[in-house]
ROSE-4610 file (N, C-alpha, C; in Angstrom, 1 decimal, always signed):
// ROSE-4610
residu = [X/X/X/X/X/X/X/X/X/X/X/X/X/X/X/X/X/X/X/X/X/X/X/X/X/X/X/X/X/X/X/X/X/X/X/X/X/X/X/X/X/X/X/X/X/X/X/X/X/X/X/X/X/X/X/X/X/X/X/X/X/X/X/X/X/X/X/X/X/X/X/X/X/X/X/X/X/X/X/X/X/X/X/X/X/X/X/X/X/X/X/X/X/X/X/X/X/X/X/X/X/X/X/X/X/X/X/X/X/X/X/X/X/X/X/X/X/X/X/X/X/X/X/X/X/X/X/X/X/X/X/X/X/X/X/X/X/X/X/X/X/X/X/X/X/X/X/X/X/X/X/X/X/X/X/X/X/X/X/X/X/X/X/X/X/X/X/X/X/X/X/X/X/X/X/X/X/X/X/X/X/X/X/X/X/X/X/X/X/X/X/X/X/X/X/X/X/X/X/X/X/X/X/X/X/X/X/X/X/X/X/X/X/X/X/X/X/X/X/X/X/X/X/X/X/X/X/X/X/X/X/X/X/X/X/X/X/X/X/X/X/X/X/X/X/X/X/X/X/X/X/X/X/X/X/X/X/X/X/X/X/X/X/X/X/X/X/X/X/X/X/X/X/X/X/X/X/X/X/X/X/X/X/X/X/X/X/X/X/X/X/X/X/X/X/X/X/X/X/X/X/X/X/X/X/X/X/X/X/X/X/X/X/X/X/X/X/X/X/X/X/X/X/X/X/X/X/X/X/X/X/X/X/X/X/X/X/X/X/X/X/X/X/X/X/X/X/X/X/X/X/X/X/X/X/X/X/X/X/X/X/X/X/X/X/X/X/X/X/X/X/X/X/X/X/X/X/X/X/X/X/X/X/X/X/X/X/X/X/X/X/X/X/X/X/X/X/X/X/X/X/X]
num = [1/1/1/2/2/2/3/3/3/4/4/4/5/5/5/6/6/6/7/7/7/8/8/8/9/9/9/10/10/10/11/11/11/12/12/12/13/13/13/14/14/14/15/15/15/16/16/16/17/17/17/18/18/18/19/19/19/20/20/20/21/21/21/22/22/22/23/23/23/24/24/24/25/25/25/26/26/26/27/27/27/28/28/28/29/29/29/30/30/30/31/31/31/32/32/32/33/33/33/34/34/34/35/35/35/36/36/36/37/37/37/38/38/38/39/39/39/40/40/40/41/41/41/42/42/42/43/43/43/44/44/44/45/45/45/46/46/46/47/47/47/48/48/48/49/49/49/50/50/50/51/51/51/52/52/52/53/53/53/54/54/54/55/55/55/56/56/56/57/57/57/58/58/58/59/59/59/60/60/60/61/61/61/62/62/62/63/63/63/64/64/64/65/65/65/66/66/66/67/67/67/68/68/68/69/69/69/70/70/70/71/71/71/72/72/72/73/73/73/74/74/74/75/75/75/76/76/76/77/77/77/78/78/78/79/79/79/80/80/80/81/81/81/82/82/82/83/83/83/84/84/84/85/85/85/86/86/86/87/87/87/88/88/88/89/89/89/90/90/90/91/91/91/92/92/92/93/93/93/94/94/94/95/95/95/96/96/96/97/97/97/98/98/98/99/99/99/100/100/100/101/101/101/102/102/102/103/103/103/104/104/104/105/105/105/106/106/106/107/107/107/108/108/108/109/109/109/110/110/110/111/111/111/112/112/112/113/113/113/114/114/114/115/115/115/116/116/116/117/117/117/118/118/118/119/119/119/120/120/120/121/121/121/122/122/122/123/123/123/124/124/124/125/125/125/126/126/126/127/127/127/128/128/128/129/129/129/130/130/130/131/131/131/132/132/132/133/133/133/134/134/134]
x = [-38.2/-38.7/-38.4/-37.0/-36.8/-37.9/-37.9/-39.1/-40.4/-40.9/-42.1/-42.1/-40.9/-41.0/-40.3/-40.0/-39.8/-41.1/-42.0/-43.4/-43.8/-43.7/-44.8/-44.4/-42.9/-42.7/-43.0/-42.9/-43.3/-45.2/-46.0/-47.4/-47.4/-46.7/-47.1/-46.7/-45.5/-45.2/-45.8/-46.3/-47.2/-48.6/-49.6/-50.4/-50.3/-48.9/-49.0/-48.5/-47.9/-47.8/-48.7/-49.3/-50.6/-52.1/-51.8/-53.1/-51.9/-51.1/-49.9/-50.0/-49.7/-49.5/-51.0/-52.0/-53.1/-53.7/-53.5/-53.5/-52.9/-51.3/-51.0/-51.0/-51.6/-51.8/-52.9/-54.1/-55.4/-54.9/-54.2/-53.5/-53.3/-52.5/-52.1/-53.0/-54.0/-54.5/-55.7/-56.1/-56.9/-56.4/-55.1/-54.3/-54.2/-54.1/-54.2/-55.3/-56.6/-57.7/-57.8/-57.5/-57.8/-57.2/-56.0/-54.9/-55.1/-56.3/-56.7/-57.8/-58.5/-59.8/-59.6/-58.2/-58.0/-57.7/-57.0/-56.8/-57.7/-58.3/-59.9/-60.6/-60.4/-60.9/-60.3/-59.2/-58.5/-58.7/-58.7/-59.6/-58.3/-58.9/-58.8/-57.6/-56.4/-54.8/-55.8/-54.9/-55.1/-56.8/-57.4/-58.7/-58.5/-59.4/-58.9/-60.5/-59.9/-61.1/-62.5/-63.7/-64.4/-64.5/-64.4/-64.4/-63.0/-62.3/-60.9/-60.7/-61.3/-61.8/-62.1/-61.6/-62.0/-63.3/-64.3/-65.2/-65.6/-66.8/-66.9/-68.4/-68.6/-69.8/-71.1/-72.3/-73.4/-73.9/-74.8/-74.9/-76.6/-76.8/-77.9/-76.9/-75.9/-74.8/-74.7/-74.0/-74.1/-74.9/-75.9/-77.3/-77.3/-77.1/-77.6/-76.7/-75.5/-74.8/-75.4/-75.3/-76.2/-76.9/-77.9/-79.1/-78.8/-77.9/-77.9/-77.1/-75.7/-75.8/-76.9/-77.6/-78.7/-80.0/-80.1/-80.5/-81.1/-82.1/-82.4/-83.3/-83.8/-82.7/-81.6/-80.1/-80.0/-80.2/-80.3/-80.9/-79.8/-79.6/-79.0/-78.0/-78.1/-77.3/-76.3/-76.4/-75.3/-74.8/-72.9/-72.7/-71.4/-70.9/-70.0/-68.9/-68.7/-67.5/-68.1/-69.3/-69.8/-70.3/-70.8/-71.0/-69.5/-68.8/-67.1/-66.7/-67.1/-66.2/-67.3/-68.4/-69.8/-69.3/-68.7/-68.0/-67.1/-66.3/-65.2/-65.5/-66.4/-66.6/-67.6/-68.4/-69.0/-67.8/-66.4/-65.9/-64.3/-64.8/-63.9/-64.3/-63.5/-64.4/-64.4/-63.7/-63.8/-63.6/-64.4/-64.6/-64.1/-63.7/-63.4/-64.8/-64.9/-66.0/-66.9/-65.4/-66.2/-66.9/-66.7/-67.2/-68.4/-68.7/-69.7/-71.1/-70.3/-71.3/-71.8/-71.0/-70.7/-72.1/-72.0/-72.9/-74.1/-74.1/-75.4/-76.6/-75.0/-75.9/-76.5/-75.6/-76.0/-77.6/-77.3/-78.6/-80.0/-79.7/-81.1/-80.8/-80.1/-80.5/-81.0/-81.0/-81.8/-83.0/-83.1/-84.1/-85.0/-84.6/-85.7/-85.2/-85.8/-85.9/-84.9/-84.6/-83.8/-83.0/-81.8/-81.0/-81.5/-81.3/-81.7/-81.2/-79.8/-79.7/-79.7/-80.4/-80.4/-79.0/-78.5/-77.3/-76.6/-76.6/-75.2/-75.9/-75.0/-75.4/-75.1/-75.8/-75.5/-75.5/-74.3/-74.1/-75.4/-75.7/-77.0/-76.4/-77.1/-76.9/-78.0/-76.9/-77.3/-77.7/-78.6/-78.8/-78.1/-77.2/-76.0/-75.1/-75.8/-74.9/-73.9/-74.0/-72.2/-72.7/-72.0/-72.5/-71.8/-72.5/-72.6/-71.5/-71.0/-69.9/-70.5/-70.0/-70.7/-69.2]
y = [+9.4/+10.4/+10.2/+9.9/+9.3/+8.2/+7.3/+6.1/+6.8/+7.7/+8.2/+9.2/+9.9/+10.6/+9.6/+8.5/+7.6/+6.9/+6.7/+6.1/+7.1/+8.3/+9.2/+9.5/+9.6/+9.4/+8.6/+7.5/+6.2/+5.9/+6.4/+6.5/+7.6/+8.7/+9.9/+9.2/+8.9/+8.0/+7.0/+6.3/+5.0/+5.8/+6.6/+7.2/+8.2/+8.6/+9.4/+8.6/+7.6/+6.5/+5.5/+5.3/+4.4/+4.6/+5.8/+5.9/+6.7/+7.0/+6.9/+5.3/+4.3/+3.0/+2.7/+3.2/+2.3/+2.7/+4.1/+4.5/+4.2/+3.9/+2.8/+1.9/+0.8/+0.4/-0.3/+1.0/+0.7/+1.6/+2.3/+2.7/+0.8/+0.5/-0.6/-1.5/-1.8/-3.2/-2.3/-1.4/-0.5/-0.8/-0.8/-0.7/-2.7/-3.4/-4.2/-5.4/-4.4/-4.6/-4.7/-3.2/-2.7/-3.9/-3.9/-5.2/-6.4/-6.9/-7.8/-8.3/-7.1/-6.4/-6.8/-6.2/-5.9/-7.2/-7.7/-9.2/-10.3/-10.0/-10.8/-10.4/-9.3/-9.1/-8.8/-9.6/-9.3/-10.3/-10.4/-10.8/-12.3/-13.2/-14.4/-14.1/-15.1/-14.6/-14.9/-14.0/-13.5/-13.0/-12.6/-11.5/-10.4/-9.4/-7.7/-7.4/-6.4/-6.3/-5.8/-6.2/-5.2/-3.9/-3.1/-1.7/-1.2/-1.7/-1.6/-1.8/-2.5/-3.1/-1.6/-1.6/-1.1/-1.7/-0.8/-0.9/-0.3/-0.5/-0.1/+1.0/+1.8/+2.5/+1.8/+1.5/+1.0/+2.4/+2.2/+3.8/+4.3/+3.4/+4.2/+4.9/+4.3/+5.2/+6.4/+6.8/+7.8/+8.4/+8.0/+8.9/+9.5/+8.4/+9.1/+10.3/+10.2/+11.3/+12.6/+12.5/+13.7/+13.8/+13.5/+13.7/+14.5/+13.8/+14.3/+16.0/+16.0/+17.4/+18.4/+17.9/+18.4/+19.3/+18.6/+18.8/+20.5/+20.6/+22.6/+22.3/+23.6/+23.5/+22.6/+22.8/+21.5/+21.2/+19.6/+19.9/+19.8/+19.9/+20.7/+19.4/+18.3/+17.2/+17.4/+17.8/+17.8/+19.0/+18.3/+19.9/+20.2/+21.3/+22.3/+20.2/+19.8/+18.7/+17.5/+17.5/+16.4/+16.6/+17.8/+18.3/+18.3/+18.9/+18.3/+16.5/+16.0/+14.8/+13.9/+14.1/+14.0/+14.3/+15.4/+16.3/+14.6/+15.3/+14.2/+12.9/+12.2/+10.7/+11.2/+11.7/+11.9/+12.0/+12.6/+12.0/+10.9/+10.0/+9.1/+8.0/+7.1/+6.1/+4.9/+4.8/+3.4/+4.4/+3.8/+3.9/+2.5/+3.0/+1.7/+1.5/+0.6/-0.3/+0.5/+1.3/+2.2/+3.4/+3.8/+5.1/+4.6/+3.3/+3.2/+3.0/+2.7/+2.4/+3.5/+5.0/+6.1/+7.0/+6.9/+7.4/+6.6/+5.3/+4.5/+5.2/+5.7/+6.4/+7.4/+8.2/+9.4/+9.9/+8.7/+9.1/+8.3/+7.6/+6.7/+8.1/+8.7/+9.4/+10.8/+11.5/+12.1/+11.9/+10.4/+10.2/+10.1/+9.3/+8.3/+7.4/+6.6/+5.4/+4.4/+3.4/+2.4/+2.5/+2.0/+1.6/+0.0/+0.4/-0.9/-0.8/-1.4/-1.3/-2.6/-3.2/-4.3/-4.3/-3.8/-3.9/-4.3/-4.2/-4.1/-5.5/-6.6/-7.7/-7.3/-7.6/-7.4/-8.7/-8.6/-9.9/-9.9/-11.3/-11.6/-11.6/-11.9/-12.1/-13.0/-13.7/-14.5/-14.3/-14.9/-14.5/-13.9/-14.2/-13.6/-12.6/-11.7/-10.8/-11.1/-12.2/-12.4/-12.3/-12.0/-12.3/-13.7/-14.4/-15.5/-15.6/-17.2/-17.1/-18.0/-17.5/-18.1/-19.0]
z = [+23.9/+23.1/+21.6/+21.5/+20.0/+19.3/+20.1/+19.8/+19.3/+20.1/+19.2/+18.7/+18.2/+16.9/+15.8/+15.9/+15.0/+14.4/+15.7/+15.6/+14.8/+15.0/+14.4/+12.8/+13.0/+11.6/+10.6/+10.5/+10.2/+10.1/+11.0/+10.7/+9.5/+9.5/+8.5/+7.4/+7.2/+5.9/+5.3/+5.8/+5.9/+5.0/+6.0/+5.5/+4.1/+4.0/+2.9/+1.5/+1.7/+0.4/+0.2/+1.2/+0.9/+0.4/-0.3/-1.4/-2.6/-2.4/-3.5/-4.3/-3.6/-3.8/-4.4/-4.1/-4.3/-5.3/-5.7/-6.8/-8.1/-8.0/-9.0/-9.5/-8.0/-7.9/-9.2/-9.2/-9.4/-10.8/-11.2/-12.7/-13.4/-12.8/-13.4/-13.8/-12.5/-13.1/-13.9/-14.0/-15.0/-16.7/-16.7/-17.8/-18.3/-17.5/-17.4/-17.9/-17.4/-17.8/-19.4/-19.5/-21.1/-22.1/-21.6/-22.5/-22.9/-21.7/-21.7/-22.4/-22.5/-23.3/-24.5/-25.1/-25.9/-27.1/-26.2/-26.9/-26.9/-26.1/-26.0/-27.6/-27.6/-28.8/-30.2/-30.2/-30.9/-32.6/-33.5/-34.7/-34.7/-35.6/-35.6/-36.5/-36.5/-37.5/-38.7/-39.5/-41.7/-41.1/-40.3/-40.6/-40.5/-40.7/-40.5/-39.9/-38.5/-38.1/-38.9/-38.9/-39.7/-39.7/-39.0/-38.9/-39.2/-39.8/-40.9/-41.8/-42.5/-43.6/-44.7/-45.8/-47.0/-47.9/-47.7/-48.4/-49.4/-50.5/-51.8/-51.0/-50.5/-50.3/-51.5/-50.9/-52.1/-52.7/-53.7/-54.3/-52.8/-52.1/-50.8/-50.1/-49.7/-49.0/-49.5/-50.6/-51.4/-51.3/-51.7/-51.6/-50.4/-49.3/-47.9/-47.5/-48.1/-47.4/-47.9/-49.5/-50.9/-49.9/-49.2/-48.9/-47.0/-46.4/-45.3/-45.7/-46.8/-47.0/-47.3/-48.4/-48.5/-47.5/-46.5/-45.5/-45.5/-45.3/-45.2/-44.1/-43.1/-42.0/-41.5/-41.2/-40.6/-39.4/-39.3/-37.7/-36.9/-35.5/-34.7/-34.3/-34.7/-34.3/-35.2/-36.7/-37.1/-37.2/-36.6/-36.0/-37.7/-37.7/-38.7/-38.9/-37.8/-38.4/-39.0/-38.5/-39.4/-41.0/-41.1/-42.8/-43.1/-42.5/-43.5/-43.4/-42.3/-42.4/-43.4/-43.7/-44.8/-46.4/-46.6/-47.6/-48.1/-46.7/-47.7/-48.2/-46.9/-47.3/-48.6/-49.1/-50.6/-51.8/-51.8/-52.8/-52.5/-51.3/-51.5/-52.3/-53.1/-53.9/-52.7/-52.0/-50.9/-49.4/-48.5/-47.1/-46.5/-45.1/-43.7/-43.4/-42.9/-42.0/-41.1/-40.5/-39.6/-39.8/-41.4/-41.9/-42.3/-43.1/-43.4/-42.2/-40.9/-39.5/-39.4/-39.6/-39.1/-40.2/-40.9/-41.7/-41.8/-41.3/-41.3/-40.1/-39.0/-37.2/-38.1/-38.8/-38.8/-39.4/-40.3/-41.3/-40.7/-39.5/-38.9/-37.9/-37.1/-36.2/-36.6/-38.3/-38.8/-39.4/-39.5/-40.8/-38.8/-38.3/-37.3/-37.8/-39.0/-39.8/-39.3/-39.2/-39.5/-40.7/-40.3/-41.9/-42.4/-43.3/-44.5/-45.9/-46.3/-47.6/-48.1/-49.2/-49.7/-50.7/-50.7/-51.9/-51.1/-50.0/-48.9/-48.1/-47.5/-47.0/-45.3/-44.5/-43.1/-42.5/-41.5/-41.0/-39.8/-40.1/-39.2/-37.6/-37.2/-35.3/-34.8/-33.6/-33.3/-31.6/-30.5/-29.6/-28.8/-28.6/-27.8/-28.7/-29.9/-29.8/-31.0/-31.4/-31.7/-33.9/-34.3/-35.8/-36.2/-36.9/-37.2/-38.6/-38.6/-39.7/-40.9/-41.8/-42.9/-43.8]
């Protein structure tokens, strides 16, 4: 009788840490993944990624934002945090990489239109995606 409440014990335990386990399991190599990810993409030594990068806003930037405040009605995409975080980028004199992407969405996803600034040089692309080095 001891034998199979040791058996039985032993199946319950088994079953109740083995999606305990599998779950950390799958935390980890999740975490793992990311790390991996991470350094895969990680920028070449002395570069800064471009979306960290300090930039000079061109004066269409400017404008676009003037213009997206401006806005009467506004339309419904832009919500109360974006007219502030718009605010501020109108009187910073330099923007990151990523503010300048950020306001490029915003103002093609109001205008329709495509972005296009000729003052500003865009790195070309190549079939696969990758931007080309000059």
């Amino acid at each position: 009788m001891t034998q199979v409440r040791v058996v039985i014990f032993l199946l319950v335990a088994i079953t109740i840490l083995t999606p305990t386990i599998a779950v950390v399991s799958a935390e980890n190599a999740e975490r793992n993944q990311m790390q991996l990810t991470q350094l895969g993409q990680a920028p070449r030594q002395g570069q800064v990624p471009e979306s960290s990068q300090i930039v000079r806003p061109s004066l269409r930037e400017r404008d676009a934002v003037i213009q997206l405040l401006a806005i009467k009605p506004r339309p419904r995409t832009l919500k109360d945090a974006d007219m502030k975080y718009l605010k501020d980028l109108r009187d910073k004199p330099a923007w990151f990489g990523f503010e300048r992407h950020i306001v490029r969405e915003m103002w093609t996803e109001v205008s329709g239109k495509e972005w296009h600034d000729t003052e500003v040089s865009q790195p070309h692309r190549k079939e696969g995606g990758e931007a080309s080095e000059k």
